[in-house]
N, CA, C and O atoms as a Maestro MAE file, in Angstrom:
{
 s_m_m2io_version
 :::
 2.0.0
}

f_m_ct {
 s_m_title
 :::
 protein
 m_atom[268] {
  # First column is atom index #
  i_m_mmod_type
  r_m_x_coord
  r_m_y_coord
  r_m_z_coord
  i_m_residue_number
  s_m_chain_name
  s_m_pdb_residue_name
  s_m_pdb_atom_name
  i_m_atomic_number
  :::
  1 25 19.489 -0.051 1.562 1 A "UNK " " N  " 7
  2 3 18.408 -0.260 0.632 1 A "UNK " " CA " 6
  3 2 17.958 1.089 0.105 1 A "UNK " " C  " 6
  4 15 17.685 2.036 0.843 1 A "UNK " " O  " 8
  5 25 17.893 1.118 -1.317 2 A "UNK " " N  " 7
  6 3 17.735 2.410 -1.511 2 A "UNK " " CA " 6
  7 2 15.875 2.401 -1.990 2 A "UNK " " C  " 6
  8 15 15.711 1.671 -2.968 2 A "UNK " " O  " 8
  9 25 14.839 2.911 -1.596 3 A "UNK " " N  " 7
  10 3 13.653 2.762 -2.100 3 A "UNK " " CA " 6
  11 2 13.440 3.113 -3.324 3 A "UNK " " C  " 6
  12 15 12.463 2.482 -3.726 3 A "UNK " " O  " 8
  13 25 13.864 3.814 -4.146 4 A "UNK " " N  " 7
  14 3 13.876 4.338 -5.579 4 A "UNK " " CA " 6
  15 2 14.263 3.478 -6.510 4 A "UNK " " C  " 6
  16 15 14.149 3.630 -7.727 4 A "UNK " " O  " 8
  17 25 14.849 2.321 -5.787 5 A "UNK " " N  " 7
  18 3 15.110 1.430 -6.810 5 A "UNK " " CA " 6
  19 2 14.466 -0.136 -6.714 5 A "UNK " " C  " 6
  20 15 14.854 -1.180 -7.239 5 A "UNK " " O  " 8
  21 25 13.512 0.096 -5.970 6 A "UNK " " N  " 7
  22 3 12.709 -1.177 -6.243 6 A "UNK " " CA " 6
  23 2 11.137 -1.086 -7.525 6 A "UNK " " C  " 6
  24 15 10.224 -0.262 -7.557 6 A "UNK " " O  " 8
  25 25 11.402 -2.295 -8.414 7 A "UNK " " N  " 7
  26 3 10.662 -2.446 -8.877 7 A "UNK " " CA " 6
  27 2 9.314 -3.140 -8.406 7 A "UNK " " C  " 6
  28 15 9.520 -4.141 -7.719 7 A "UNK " " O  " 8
  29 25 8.050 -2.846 -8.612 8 A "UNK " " N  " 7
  30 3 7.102 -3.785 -8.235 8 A "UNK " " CA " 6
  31 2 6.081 -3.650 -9.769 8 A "UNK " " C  " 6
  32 15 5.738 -2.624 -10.356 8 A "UNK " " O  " 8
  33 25 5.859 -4.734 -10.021 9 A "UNK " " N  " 7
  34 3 4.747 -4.883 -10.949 9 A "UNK " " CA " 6
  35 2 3.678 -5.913 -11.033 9 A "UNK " " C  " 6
  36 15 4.027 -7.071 -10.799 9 A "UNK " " O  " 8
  37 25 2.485 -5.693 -11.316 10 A "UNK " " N  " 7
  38 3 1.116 -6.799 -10.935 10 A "UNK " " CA " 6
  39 2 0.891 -6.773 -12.420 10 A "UNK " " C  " 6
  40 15 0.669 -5.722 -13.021 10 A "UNK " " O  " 8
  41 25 0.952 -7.950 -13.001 11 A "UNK " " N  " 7
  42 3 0.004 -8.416 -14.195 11 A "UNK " " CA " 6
  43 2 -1.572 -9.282 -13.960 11 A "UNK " " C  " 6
  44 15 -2.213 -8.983 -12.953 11 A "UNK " " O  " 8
  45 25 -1.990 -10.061 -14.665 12 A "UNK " " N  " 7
  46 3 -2.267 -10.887 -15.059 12 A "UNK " " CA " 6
  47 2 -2.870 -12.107 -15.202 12 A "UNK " " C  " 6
  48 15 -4.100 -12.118 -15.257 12 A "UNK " " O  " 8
  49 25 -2.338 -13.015 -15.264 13 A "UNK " " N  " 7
  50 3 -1.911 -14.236 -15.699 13 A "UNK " " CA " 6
  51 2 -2.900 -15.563 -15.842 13 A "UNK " " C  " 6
  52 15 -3.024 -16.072 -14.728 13 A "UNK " " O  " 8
  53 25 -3.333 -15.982 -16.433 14 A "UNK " " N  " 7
  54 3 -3.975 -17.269 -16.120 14 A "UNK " " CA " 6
  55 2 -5.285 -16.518 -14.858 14 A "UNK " " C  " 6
  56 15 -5.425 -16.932 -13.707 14 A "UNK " " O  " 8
  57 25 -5.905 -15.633 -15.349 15 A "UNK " " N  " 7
  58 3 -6.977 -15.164 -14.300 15 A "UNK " " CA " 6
  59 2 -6.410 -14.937 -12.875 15 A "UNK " " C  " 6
  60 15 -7.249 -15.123 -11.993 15 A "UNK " " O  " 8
  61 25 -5.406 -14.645 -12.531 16 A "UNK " " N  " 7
  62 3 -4.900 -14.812 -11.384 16 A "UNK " " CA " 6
  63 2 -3.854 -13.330 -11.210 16 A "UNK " " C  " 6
  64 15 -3.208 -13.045 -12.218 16 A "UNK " " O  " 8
  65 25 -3.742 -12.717 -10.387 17 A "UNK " " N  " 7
  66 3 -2.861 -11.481 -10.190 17 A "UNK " " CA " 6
  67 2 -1.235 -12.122 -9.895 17 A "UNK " " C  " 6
  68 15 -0.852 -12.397 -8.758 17 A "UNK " " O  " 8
  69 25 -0.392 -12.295 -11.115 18 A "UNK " " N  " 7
  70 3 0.859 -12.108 -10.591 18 A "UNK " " CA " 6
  71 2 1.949 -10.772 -10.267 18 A "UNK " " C  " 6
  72 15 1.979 -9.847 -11.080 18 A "UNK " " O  " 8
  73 25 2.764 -10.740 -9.131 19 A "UNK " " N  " 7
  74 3 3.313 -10.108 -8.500 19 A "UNK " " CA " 6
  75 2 4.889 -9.967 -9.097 19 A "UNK " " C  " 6
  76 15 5.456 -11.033 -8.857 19 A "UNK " " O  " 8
  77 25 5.832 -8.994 -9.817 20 A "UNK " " N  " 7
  78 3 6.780 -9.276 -9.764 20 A "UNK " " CA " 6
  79 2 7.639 -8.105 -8.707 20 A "UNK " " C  " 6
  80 15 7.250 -6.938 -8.735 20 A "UNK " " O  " 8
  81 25 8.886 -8.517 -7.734 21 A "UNK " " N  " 7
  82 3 9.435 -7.308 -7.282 21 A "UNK " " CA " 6
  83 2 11.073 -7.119 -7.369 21 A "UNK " " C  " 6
  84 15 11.793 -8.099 -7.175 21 A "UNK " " O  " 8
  85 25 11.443 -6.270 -7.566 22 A "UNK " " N  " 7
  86 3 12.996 -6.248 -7.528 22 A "UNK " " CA " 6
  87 2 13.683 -5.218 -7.055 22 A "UNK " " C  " 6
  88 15 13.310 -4.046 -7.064 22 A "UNK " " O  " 8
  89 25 14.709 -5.647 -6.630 23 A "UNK " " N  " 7
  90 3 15.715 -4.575 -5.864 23 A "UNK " " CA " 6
  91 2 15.915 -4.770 -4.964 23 A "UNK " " C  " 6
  92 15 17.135 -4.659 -4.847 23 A "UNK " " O  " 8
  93 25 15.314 -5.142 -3.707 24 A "UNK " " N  " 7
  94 3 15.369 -4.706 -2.775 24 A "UNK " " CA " 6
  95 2 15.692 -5.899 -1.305 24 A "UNK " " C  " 6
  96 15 15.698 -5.600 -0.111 24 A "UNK " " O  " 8
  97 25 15.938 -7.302 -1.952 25 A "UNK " " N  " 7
  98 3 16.246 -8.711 -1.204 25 A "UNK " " CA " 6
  99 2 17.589 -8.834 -2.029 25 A "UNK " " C  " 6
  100 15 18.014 -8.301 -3.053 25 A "UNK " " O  " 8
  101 25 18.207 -10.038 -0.876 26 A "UNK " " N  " 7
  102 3 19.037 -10.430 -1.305 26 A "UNK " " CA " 6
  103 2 20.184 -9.732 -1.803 26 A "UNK " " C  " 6
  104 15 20.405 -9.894 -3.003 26 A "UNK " " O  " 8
  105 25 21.187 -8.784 -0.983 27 A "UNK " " N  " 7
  106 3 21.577 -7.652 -1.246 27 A "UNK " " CA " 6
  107 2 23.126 -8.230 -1.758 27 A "UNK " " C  " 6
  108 15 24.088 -7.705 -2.318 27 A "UNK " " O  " 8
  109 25 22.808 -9.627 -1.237 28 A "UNK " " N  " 7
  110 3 24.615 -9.703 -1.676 28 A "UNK " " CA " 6
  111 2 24.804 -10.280 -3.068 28 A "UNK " " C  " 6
  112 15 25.892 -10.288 -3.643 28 A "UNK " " O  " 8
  113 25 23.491 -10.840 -3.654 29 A "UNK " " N  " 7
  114 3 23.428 -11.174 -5.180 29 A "UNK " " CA " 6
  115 2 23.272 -10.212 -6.087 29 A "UNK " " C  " 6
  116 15 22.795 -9.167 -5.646 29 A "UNK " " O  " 8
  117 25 23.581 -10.256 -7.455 30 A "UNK " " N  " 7
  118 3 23.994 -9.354 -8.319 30 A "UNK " " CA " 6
  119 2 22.516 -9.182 -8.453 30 A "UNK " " C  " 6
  120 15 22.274 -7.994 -8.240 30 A "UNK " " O  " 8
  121 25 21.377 -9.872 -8.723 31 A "UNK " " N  " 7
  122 3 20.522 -9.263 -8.817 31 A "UNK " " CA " 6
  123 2 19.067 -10.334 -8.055 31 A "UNK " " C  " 6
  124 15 19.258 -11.514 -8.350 31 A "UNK " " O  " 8
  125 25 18.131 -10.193 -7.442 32 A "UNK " " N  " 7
  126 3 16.829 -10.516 -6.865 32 A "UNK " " CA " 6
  127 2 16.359 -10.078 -7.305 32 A "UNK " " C  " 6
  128 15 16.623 -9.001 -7.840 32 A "UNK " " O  " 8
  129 25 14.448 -11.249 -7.344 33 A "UNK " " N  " 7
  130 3 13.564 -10.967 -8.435 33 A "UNK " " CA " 6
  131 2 12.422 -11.817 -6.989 33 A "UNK " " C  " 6
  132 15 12.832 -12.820 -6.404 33 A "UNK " " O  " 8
  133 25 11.564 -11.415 -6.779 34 A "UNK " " N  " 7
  134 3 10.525 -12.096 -5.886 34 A "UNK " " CA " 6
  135 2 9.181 -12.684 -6.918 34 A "UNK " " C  " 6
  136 15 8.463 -11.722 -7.191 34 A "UNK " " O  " 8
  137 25 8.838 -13.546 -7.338 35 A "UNK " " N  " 7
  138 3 7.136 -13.752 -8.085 35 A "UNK " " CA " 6
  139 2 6.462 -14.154 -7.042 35 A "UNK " " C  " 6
  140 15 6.917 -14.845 -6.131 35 A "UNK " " O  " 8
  141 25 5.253 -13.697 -7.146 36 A "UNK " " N  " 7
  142 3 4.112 -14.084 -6.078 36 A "UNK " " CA " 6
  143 2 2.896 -14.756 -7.281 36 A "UNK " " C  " 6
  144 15 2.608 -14.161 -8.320 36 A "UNK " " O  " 8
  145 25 2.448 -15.760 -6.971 37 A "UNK " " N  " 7
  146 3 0.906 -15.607 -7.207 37 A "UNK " " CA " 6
  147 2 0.035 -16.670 -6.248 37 A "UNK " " C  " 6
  148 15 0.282 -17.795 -5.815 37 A "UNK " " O  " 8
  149 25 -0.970 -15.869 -6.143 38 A "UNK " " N  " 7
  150 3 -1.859 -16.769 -5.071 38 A "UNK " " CA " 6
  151 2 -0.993 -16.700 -3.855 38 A "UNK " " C  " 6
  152 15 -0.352 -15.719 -3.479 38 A "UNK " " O  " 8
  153 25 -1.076 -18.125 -3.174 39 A "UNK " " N  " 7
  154 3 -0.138 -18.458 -1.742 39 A "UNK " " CA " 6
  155 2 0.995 -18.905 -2.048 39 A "UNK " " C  " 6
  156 15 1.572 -19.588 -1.202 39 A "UNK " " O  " 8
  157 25 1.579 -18.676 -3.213 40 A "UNK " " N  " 7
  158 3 3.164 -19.519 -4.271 40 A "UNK " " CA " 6
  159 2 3.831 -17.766 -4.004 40 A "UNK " " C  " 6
  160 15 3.230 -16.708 -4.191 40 A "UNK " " O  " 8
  161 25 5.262 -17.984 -3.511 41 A "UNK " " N  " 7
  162 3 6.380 -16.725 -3.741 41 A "UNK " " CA " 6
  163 2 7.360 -17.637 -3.997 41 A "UNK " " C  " 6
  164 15 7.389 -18.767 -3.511 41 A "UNK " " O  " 8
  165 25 8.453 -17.013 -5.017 42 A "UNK " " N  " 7
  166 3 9.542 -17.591 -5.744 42 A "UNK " " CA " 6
  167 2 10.304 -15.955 -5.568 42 A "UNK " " C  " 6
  168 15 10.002 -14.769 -5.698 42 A "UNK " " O  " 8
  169 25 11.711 -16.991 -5.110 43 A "UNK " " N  " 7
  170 3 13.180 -15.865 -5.210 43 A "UNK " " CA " 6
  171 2 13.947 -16.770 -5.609 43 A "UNK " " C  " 6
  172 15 14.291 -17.919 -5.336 43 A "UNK " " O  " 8
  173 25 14.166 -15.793 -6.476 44 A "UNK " " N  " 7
  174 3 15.309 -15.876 -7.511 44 A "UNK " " CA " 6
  175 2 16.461 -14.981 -7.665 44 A "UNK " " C  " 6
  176 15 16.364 -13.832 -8.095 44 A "UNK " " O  " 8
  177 25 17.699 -15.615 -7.252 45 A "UNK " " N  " 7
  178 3 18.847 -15.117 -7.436 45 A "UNK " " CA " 6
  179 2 19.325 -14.986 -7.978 45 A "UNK " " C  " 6
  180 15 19.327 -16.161 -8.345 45 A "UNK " " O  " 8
  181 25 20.469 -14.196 -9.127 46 A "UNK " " N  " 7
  182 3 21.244 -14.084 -9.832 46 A "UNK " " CA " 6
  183 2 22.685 -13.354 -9.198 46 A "UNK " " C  " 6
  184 15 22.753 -12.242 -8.676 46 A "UNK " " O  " 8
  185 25 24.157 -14.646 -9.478 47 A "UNK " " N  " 7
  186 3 25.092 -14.042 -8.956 47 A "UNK " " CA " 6
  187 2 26.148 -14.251 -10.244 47 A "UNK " " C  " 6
  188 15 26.358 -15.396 -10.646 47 A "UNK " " O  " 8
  189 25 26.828 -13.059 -10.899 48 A "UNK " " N  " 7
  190 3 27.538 -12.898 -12.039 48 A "UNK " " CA " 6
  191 2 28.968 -12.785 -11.166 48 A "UNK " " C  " 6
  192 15 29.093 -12.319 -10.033 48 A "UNK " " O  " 8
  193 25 30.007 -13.350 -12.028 49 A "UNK " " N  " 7
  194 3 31.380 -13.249 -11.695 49 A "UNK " " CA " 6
  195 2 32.284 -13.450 -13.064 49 A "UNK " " C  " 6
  196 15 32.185 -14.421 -13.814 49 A "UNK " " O  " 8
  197 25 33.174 -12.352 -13.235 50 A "UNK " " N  " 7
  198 3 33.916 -12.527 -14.405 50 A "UNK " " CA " 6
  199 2 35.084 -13.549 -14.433 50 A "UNK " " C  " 6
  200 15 36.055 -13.606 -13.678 50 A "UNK " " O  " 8
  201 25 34.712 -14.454 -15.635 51 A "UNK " " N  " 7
  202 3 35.429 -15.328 -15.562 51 A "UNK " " CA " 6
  203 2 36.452 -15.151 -16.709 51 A "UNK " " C  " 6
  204 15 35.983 -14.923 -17.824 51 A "UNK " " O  " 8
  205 25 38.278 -15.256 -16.517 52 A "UNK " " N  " 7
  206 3 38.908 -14.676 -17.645 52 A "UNK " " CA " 6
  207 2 39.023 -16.567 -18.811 52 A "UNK " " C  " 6
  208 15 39.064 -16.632 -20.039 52 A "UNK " " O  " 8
  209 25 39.037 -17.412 -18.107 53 A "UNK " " N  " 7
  210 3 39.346 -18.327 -19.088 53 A "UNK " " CA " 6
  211 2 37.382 -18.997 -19.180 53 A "UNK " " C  " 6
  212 15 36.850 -19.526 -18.204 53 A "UNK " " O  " 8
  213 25 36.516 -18.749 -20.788 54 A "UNK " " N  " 7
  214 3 35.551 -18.727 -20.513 54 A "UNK " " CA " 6
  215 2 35.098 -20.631 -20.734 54 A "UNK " " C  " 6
  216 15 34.546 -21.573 -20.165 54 A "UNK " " O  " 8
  217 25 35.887 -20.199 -22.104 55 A "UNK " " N  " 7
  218 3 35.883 -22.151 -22.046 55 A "UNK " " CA " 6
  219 2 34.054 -22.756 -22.544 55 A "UNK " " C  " 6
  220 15 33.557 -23.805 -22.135 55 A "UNK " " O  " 8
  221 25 33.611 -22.110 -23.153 56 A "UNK " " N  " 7
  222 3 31.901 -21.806 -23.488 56 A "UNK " " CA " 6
  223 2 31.216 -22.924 -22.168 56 A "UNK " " C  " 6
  224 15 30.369 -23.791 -22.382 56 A "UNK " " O  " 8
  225 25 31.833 -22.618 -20.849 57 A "UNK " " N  " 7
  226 3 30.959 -23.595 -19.920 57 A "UNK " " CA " 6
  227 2 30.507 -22.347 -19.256 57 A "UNK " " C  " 6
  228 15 31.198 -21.329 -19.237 57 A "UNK " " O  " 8
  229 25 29.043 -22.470 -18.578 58 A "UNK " " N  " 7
  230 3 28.583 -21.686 -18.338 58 A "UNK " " CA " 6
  231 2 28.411 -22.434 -16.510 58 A "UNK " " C  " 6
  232 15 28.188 -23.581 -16.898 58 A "UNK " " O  " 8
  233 25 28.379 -22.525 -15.370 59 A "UNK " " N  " 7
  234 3 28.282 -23.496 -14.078 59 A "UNK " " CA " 6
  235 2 26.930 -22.407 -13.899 59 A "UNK " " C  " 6
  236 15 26.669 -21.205 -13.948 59 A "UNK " " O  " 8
  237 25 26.074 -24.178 -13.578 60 A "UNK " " N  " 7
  238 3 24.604 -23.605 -12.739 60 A "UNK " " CA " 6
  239 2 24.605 -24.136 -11.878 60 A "UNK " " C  " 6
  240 15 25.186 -25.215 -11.764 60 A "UNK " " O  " 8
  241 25 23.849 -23.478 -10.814 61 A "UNK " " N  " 7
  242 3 23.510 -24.358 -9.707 61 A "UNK " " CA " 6
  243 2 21.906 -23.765 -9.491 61 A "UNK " " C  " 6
  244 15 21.300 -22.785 -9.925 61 A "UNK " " O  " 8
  245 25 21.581 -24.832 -8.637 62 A "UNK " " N  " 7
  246 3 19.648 -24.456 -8.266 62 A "UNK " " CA " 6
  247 2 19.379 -25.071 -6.652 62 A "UNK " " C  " 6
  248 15 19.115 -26.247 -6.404 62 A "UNK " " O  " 8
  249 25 19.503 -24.082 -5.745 63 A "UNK " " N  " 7
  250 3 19.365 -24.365 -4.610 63 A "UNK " " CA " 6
  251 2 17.406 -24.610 -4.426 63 A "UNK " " C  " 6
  252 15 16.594 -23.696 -4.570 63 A "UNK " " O  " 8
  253 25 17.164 -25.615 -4.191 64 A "UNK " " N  " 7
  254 3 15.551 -25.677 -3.332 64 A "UNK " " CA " 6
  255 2 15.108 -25.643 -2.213 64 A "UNK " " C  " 6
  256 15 15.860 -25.875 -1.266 64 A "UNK " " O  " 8
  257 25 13.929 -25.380 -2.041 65 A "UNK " " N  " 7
  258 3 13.851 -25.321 -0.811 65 A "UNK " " CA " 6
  259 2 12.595 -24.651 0.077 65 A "UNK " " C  " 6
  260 15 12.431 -23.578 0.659 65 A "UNK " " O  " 8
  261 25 11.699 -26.016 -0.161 66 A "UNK " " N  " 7
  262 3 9.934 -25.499 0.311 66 A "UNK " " CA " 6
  263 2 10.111 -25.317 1.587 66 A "UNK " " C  " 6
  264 15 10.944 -25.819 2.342 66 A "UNK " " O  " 8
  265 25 8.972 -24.296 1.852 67 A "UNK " " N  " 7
  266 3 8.679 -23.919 3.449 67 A "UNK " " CA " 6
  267 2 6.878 -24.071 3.750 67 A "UNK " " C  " 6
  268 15 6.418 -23.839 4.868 67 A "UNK " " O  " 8
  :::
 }
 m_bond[267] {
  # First column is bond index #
  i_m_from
  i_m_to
  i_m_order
  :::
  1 1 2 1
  2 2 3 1
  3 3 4 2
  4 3 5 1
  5 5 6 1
  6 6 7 1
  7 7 8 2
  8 7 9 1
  9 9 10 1
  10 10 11 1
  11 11 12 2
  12 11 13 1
  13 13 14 1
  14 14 15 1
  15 15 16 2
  16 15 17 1
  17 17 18 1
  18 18 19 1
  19 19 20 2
  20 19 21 1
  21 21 22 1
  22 22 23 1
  23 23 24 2
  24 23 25 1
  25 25 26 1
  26 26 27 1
  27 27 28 2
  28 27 29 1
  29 29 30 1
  30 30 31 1
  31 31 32 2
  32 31 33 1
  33 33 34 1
  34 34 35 1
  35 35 36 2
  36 35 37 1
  37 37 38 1
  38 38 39 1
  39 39 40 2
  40 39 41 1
  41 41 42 1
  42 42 43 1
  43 43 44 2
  44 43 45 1
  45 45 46 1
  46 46 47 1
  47 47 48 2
  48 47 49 1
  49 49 50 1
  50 50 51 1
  51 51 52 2
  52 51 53 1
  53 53 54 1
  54 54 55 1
  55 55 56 2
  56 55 57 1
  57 57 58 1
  58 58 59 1
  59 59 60 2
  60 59 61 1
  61 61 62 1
  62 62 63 1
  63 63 64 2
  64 63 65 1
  65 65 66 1
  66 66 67 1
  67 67 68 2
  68 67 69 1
  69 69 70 1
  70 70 71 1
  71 71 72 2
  72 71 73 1
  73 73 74 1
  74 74 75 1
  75 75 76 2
  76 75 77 1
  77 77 78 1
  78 78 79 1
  79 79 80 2
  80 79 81 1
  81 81 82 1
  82 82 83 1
  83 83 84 2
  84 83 85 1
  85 85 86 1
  86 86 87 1
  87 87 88 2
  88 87 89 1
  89 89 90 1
  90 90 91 1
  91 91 92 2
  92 91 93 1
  93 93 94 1
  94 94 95 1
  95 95 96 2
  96 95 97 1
  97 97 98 1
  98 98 99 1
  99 99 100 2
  100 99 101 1
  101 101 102 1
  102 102 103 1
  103 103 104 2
  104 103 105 1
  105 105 106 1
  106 106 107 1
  107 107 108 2
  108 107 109 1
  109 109 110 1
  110 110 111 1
  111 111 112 2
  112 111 113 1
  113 113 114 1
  114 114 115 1
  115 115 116 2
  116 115 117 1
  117 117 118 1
  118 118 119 1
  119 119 120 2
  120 119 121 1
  121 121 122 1
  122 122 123 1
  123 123 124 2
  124 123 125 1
  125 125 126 1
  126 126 127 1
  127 127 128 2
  128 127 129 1
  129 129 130 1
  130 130 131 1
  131 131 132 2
  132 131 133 1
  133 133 134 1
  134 134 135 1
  135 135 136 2
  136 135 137 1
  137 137 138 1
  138 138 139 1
  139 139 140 2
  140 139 141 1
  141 141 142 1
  142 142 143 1
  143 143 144 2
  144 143 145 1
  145 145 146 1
  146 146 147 1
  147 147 148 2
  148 147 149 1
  149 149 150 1
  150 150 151 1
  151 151 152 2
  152 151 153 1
  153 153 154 1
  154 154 155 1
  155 155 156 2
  156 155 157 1
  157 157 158 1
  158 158 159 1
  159 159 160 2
  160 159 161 1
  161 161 162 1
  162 162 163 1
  163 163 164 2
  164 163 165 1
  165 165 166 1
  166 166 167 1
  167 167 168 2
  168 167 169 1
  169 169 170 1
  170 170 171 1
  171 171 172 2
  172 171 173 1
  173 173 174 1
  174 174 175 1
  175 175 176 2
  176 175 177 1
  177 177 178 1
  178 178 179 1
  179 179 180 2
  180 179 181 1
  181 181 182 1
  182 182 183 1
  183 183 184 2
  184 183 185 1
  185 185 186 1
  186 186 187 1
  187 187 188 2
  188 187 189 1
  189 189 190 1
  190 190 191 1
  191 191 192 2
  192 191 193 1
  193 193 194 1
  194 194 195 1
  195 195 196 2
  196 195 197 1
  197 197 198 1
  198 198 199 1
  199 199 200 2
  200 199 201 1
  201 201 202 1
  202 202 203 1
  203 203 204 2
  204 203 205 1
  205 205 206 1
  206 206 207 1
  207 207 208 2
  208 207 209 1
  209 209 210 1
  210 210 211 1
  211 211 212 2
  212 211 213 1
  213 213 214 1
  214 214 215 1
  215 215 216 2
  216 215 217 1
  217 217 218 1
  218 218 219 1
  219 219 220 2
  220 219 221 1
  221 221 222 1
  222 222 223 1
  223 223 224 2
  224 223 225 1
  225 225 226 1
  226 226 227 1
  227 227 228 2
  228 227 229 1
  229 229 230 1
  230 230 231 1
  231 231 232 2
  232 231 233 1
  233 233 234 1
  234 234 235 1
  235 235 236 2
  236 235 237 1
  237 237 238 1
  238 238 239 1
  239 239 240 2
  240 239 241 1
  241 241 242 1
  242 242 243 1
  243 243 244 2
  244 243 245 1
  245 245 246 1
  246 246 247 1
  247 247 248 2
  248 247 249 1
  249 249 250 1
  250 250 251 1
  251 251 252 2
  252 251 253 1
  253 253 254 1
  254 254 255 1
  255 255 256 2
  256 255 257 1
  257 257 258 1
  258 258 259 1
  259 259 260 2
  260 259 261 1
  261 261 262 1
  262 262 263 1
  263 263 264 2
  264 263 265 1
  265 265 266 1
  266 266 267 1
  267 267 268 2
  :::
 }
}
């Protein structure tokens, strides 16, 4: 984990302080994003892979999963 490369930023929002952070979770995805607001945290993954035949399909998936 390198510390120089995490982002953290507080806005905002709807009267309420949202939280965004990055870098520094989820090390094996191309990229992690944490939102906080209030007692609500959301991670969000992003995993990129080059695909040579593109075929304009794009595959999503959306894992859930309250605690």
């Amino acid at each position: 984990m390198n510390l120089e490369s995490i982002i953290k930023r507080k806005l905002t929002f709807a009267d309420k302080v949202l939280t965004v952070e990055m870098g520094f979770l989820a090390n094996t995805a191309t990229e992690s994003v944490i939102i906080e607001m209030g007692g609500t945290k959301l991670l969000v993954t992003l995993v990129l892979i080059k695909l040579d035949n593109w075929n304009n399909f794009i595959p999503l998936r959306v894992d859930y999963s309250e605690r």
